[in-house]
C-alpha positions in Angstrom: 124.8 89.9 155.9 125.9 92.5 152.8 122.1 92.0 151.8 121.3 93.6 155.0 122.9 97.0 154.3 120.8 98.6 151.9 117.7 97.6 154.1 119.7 99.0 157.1 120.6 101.9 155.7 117.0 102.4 154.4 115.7 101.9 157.5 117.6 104.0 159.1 117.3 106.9 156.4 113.0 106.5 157.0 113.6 106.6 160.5 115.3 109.9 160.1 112.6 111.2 157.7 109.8 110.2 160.4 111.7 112.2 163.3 112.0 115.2 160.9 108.4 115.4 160.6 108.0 114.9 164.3 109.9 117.5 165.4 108.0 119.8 162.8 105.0 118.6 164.1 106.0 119.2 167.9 107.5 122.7 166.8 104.4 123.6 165.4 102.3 122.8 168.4 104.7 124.6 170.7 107.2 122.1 172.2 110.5 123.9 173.1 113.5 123.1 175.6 111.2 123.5 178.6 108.5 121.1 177.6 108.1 117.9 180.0 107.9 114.1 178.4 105.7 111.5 180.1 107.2 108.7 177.8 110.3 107.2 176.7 113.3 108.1 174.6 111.7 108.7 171.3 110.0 111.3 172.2 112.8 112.6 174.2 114.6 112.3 170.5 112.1 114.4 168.9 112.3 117.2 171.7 115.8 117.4 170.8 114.8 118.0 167.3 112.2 120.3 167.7 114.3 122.2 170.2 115.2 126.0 169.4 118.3 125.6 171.8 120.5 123.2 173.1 119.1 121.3 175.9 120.2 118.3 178.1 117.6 115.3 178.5 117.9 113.6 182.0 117.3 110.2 182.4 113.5 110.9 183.3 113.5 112.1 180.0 112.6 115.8 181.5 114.1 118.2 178.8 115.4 121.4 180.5 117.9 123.9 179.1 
């Protein structure tokens, strides 16, 4: 299980590059708290990122401020 860790932890640490350069990505083509997602919660997670201001994502994943 302690072998797992630094795989874990490197996992988790690409994930978080990966969602970084999502949210640039969707910043750069426009998304912002009013944008509306047709697909599940990781792109609801990179709306959040990309967002200029707080929002609140509702379970149909519609982001709205």
């Amino acid at each position: 299980m302690l072998a797992s860790v630094p795989f874990d932890r490197e996992l988790k640490e690409k994930g978080e590059r990966v969602l970084e350069k999502a949210a640039t990505l969707a910043r750069d083509k426009g998304v912002n708290c009013r944008t509306l997602l047709r697909t599940g919660s990781v792109a609801g997670n990179i709306v959040m990122a990309a967002a200029p201001c707080p929002v609140l994502v509702m379970k149909d994943t519609t982001c709205i401020i």
